[in-house]
N, C-alpha and C positions, 0 to 999 in steps of 0.2 A: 733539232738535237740529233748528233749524229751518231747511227746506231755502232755499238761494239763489238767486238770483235771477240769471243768465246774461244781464246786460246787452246781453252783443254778438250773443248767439244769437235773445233773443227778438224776437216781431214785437208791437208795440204798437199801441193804438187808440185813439183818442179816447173818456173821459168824457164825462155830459152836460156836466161841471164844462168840462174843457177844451174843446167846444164853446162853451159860454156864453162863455171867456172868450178866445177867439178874438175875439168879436163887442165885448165889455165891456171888456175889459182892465183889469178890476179887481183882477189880483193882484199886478200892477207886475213883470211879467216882462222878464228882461232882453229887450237885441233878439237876441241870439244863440239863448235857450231859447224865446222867440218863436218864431223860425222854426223851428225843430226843428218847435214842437208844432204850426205848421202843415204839415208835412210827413209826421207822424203820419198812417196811413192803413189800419192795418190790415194792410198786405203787408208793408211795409220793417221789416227786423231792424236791431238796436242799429247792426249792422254798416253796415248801408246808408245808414242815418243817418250815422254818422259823416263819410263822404264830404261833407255839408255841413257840417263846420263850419269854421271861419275858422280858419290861424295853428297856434299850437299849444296849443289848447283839446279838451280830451277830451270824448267824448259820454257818458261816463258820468255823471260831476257835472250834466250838463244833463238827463240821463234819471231819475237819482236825486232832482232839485228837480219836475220834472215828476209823478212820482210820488208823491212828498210832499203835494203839493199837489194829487194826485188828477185830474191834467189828462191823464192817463194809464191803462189799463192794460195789462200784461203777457197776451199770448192764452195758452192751455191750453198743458201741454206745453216753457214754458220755462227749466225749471229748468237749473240748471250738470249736471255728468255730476257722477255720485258720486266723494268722493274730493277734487275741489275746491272748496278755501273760498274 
């Protein structure tokens, strides 16, 4: 069973991918998952994130396309706690 992934728990990084495409903007990211991924830094959890986003838009669908697309990764140690799927 494959462990999950603790959206709100973990702290995220910038890829070289999401660096390049800070700069490029070749992957036609919306403006909201824009700024998430420039806000990406290594320290801020799902959680912290969250705090920027607009309205009533969740950070997780912006963190799961970010991921997707490899503009992102997830640091050591973020998995969900046993138990929840």
């Amino acid at each position: 069973m494959p462990e999950t992934l603790d959206l709100h728990a973990a702290v995220f990084s910038k890829t070289p991918v999401g660096q390049q495409e800070i700069q490029s903007r070749e992957l036609g990211l919306s403006p909201m998952v824009r700024r998430i991924l420039v806000l990406v830094d290594g320290k801020r959890s799902g959680h912290e994130l969250a705090a920027f986003v607009a309205g009533n838009d969740s950070i997780e669908p912006i963190l799961q396309t970010l991921l997707d697309k490899g503009c992102v990764q997830a640091q050591a140690g973020a998995k969900a706690p046993a138990g929840v799927v």
